[in-house]
C-alpha positions in Angstrom: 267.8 166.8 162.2 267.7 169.3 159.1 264.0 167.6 157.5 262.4 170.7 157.6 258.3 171.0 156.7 258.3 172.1 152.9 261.0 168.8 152.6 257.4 166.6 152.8 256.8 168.4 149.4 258.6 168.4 145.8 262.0 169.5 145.6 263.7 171.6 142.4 266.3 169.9 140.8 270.1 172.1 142.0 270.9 173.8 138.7 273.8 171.2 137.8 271.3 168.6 138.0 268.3 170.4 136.2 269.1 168.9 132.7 269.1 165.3 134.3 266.8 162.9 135.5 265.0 164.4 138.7 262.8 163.4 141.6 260.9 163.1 144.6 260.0 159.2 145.5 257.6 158.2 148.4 257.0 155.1 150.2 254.8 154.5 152.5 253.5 150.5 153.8 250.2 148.9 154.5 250.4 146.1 157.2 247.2 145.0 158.7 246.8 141.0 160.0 243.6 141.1 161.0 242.0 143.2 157.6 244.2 140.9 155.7 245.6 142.9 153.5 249.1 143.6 152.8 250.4 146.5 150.7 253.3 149.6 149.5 251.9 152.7 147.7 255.1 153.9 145.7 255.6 157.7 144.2 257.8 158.5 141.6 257.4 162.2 141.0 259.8 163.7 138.2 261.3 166.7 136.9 260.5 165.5 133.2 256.7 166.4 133.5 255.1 163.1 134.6 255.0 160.9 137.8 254.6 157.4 138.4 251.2 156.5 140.5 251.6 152.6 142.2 249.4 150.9 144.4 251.1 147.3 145.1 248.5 145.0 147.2 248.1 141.1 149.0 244.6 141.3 149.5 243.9 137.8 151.1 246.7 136.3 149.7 246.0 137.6 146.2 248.4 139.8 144.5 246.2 143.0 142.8 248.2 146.0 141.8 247.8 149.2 140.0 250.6 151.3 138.3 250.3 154.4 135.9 252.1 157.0 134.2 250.8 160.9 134.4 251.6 164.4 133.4 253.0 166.3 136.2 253.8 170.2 136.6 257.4 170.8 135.3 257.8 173.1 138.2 258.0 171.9 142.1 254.6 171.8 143.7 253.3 171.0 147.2 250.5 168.8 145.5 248.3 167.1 146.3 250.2 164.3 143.8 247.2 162.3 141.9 247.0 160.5 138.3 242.6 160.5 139.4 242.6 157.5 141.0 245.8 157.5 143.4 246.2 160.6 145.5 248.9 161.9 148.1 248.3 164.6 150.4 250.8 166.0 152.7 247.6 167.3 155.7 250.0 168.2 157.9 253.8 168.5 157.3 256.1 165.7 159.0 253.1 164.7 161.1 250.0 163.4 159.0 249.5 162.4 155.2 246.4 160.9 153.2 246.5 158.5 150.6 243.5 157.8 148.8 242.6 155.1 145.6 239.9 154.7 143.7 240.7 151.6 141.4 238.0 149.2 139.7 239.2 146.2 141.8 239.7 147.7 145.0 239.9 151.7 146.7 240.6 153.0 150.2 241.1 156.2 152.4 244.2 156.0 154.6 245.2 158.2 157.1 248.9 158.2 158.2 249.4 159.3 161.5 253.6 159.9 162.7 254.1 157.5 165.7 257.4 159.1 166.3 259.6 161.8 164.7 260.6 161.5 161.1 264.3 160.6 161.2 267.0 162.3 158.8 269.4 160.0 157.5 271.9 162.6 157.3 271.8 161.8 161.2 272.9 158.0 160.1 276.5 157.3 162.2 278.4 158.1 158.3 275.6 160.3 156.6 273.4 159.6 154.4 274.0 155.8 153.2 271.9 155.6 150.0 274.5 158.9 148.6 276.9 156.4 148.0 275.5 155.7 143.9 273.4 158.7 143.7 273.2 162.6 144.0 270.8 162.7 146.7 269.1 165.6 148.3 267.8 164.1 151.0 266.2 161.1 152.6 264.0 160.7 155.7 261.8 157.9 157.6 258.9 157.7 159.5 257.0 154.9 161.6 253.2 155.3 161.3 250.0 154.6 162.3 247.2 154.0 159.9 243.4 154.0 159.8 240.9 154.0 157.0 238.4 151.8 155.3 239.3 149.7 152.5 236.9 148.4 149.8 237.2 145.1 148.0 235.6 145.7 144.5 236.6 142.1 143.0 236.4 138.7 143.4 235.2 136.4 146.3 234.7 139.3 148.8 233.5 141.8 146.3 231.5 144.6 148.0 233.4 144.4 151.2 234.9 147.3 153.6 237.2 146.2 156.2 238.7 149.2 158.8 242.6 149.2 158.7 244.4 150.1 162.2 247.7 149.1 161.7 251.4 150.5 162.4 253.2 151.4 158.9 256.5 152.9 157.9 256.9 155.7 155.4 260.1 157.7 153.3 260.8 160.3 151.0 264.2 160.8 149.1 264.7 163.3 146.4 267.7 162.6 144.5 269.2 161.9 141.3 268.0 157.6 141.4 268.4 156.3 137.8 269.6 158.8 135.8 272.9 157.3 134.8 272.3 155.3 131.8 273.0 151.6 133.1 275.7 148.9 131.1 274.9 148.0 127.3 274.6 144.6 128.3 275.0 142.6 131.4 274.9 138.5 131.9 272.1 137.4 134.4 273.3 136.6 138.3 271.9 136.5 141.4 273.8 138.6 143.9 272.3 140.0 147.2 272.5 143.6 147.0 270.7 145.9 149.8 268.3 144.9 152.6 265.7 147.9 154.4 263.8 146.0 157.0 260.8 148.5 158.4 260.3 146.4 161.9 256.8 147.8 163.8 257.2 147.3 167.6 254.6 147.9 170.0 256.6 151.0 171.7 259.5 151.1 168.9 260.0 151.5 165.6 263.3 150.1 163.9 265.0 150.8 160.3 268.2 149.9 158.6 269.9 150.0 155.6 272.6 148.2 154.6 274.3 146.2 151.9 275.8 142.7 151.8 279.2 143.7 150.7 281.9 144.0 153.0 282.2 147.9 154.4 279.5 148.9 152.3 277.0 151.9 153.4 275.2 151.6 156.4 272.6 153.7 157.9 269.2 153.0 160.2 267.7 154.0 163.5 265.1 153.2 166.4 262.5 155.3 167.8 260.7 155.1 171.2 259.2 157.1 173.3 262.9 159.0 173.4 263.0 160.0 169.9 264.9 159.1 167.4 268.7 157.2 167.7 270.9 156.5 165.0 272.1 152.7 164.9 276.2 152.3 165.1 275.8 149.0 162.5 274.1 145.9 161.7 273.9 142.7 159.2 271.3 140.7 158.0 271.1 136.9 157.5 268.8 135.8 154.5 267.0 132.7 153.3 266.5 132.7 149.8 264.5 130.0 147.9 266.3 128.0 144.8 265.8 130.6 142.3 268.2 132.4 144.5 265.0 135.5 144.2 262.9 135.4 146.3 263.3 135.3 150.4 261.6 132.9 152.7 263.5 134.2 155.8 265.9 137.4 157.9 267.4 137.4 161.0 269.1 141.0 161.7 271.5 141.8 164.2 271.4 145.3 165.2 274.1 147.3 167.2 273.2 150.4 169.5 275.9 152.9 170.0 275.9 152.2 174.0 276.5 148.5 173.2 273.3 147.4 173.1 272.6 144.3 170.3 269.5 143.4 169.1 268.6 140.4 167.3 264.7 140.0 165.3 263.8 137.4 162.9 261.0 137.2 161.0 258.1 134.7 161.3 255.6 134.3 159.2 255.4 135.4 155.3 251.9 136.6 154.0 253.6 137.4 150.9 255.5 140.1 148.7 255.3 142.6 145.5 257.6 144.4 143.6 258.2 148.1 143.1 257.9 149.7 139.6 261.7 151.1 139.4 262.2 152.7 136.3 264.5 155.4 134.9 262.9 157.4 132.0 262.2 153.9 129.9 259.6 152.0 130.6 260.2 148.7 129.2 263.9 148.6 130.7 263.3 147.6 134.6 266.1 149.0 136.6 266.1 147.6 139.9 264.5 144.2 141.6 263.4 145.4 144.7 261.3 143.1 146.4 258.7 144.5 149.5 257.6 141.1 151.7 255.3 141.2 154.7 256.1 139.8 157.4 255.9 138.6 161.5 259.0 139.9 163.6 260.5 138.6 167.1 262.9 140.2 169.1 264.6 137.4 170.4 266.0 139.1 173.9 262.8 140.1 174.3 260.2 138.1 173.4 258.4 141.4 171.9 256.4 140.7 168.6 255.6 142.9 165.7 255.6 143.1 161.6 256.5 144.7 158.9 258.4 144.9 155.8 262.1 143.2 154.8 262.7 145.6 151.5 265.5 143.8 149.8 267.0 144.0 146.2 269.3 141.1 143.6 271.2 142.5 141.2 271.6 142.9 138.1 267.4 143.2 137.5 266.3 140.1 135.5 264.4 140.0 133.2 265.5 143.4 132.2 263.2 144.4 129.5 259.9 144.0 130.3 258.2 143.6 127.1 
């Protein structure tokens, strides 16, 4: 492992890549059954002077999200990242981090707790996987615990707080990621690009990513009370709906080096959002990367958890958002 603690904050741009589109993004999932609520708070933190602030919630069973533009030092900072109402804060580097909201319809203090070890996926079996398109920097993933209250300040349940305790995945990449200017024009399709399941075990944590296309990149890991092990390779079966968009079901099958093989399939769905990738245009949406929630089985096992089952269709459609 190389992720060392000043890699939890931003990184400068290396010199042949100053002039181009530069950044730090963070991920991190909310998960919790029992609170009902369901949720990805996404960071897009550029070199061009402004970051993008999202807070992407199910809140029982109701989509309510919250995205924003802001200015941003030019130079690298160790932050805390905020637009005044979304806020990240590394508290302590590669082991705890604190995101907090305070939004008309609903706000929340989250703690983030490491479960195990963030992984580096340089330490992938072929390197870093998500390279393969981009000029990346770095990438690495955690599996989390959080706790926190969370206030509902709209509809039915208005003036509630439930307590989150709930296991939740986080990364960090800083890279290059939509700089290239994309075709002039493109025809609409519907073909399966890349799935990232983040799969929450009781005493494991397991993440993959890989691509539908023959010999594509692969990357992923498991932690356990053992660390951190880099997966050898795995595929993923998906059930799509007719609008060949969105996903009603995965089954992955994932291969250990020792020879070990895994399969988990998701159960129930409590529903999905979308991140906010963009390049530096707004109205031109660049990738459709869908976030679902949902139940996991291991089916050798019997062991139950949930998650996420990050996947993305390409080409992005509708491209311009306006």
């Amino acid at each position: 492992m190389v992720v060392k603690a000043e890699d939890e904050y931003r990184h400068e741009a290396p010199e042949d890549m100053s002039a181009g589109f530069w950044g730090d993004t963070l991920w991190v999932s909310v998960v919790d059954r029992e609170a009902n609520i369901f949720g990805i708070n996404h960071f897009t933190l550029t070199n061009k002077g402004w970051g993008r602030f999202e807070a992407l919630y199910v809140i029982d069973g109701v989509q309510q999200q919250y995205g924003n533009k802001y200015p941003l030092t030019l130079e690298a900072d160790q932050g805390p990242w905020t637009d005044g109402l979304l806020t990240y804060e590394v508290v302590k580097p590669l082991e705890e981090i604190r995101i907090t909201f305070d939004g008309p319809r609903f706000g929340f203090d989250l703690n983030f707790k490491g479960r195990f070890p963030v992984f580096d996926y340089e330490d992938s079996v072929n390197g870093n996987p998500l390279s393969h398109g981009h000029y990346y920097g770095g990438h690495f993933e955690q599996g989390l615990h959080c706790t926190g209250p969370f206030e509902i300040r709209g509809g039915p349940c208005k003036g509630e707080t439930r307590q989150l305790d709930s296991w939740s995945h986080r990364d960090h990449s800083w890279s290059t990621r939509f700089a290239d200017e994309p075709p002039w024009d493109y025809s609409q399709q519907n073909i399966a690009n890349h799935y990232w399941p983040s799969i929450q075990l009781a005493d494991k944590h397991i993440n993959v990513f890989g691509v539908h296309q023959p010999d594509g990149p692969f990357g992923g890991f498991i932690s356990d009370a053992n660390g951190s092990r880099a997966m050898l390779s795995a595929s993923c079966e998906v059930l799509k709906s007719d609008n060949q968009r969105d996903a009603a079901a995965f089954r992955y099958t994932l291969e250990m080096p020792d020879g070990e093989t895994i399969h988990v399939r998701t159960g129930r769905k409590y529903g999905q959002v979308k991140l906010w990738d963009r390049g530096e245009n707004d109205l031109e949406n660049r990738l459709d990367c869908y976030e679902p929630f949902f139940d996991f089985e291991v089916e050798e096992t019997g062991e139950r958890g949930y998650g996420v089952c990050e996947y993305s269709v390409h080409p992005p459609w509708p491209r311009w958002l306006v």
